[in-house]
C-alpha positions as CSV (number, residue, x, y, z in Angstrom):
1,X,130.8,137.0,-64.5
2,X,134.4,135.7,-64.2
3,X,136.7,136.5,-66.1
4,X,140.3,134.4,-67.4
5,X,141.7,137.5,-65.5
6,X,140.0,136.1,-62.2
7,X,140.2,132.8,-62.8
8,X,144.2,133.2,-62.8
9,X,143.9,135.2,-60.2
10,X,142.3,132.3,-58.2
11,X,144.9,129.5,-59.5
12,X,147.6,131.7,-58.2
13,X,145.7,131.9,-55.0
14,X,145.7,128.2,-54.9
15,X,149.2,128.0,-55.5
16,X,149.9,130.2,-52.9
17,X,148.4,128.1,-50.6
18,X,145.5,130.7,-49.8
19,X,147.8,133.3,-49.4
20,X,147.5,136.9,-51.4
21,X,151.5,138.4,-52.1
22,X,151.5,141.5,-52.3
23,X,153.7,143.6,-50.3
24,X,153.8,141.3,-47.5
25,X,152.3,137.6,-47.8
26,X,148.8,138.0,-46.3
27,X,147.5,134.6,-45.4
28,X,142.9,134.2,-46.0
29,X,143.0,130.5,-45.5
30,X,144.8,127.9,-44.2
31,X,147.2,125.7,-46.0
32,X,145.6,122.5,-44.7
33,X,142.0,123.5,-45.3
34,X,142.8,124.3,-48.8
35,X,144.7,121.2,-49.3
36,X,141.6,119.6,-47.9
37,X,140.2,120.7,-52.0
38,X,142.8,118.3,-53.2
39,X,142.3,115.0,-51.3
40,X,140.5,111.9,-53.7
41,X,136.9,111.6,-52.9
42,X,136.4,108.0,-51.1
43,X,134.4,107.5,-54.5
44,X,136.3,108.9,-57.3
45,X,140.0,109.3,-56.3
46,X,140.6,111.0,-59.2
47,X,138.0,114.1,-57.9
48,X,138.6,116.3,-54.7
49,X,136.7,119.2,-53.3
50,X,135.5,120.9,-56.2
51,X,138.5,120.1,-58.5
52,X,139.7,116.9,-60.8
53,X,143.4,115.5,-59.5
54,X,145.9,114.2,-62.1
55,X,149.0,112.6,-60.7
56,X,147.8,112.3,-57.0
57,X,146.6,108.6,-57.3
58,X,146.7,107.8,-60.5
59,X,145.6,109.7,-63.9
60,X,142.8,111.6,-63.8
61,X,140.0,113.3,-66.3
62,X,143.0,115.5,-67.5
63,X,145.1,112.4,-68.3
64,X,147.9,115.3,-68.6
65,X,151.6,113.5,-68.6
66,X,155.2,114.4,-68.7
67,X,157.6,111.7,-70.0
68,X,154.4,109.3,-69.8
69,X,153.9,109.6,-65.8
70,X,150.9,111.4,-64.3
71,X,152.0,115.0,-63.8
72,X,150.6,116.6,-60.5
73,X,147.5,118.8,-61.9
74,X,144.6,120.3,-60.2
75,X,141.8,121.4,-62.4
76,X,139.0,123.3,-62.2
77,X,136.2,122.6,-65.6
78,X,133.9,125.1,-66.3
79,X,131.1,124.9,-69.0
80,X,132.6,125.2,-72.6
81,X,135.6,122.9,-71.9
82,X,137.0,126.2,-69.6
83,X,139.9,125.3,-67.4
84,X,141.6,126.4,-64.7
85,X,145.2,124.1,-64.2
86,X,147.4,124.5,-61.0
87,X,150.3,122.8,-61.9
88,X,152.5,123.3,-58.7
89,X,156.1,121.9,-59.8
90,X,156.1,124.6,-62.5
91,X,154.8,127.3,-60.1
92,X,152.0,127.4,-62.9
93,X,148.7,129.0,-63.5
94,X,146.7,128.5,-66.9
95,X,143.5,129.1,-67.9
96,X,141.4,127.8,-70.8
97,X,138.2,129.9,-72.2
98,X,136.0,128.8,-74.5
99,X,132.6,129.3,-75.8
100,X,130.1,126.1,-75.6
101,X,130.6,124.1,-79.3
102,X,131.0,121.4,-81.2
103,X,134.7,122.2,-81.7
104,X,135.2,122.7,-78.4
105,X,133.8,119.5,-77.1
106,X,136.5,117.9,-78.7
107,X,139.1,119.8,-76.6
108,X,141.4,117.5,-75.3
109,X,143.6,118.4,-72.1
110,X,146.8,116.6,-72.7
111,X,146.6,118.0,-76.1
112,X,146.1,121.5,-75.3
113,X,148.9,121.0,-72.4
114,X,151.3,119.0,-73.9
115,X,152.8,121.8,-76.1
116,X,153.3,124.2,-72.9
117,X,154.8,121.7,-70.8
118,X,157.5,120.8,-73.5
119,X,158.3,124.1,-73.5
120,X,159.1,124.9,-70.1
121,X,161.2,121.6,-69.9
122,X,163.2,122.6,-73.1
123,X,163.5,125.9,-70.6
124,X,165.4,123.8,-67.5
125,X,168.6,124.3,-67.6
């Protein structure tokens, strides 16, 4: 069973571009087959390889925005409304885990990003 633990451990692997930093940068995959994962679908441009694309061609399922433009998002959805966000211009990793409910089928990702993304632009100098 994964954990939010591993799933951060993955988005941080997929913002390393398949690399593991540790002592020394270890490369497992290639930077161009992983970006592969993040290329629109010829029939849904707003889905890759396994994971839903915000900002790459237009909003996505996550529909997350900054200042009202399409922020660059890669997200992974699990069952429950779980989520794994790569957010690349923020050098960011967050996970979502939730249990399967009726309250949690009304979980919205712009809502539940919104507040963190205000606060790392209140954080730029």
């Amino acid at each position: 069973m994964l954990t939010a633990r591993n799933w951060a451990k993955f988005g941080q692997f997929v913002l390393d571009k398949g690399s593991i930093k540790k002592t020394e940068t270890v490369n497992l995959l290639k930077e161009d087959l992983l970006m592969q994962c993040f290329e629109p679908s010829a029939t849904n441009n707003k889905y890759g390889l396994t994971w839903w694309l915000n900002g790459v061609d237009g909003p996505a399922d996550t529909d997350i925005r900054q200042n009202g433009t399409p922020l660059k998002v890669y997200m992974a959805a699990g069952l429950g409304k779980q989520r794994l966000y790569v957010i690349p211009k923020y050098d960011l990793v967050v996970v979502r885990f939730a249990e399967p409910s009726s309250q949690g089928a009304r979980f919205q990702n712009d809502d539940f990003m919104k507040p963190i993304l205000e606060a790392l632009v209140s954080e730029k100098p």
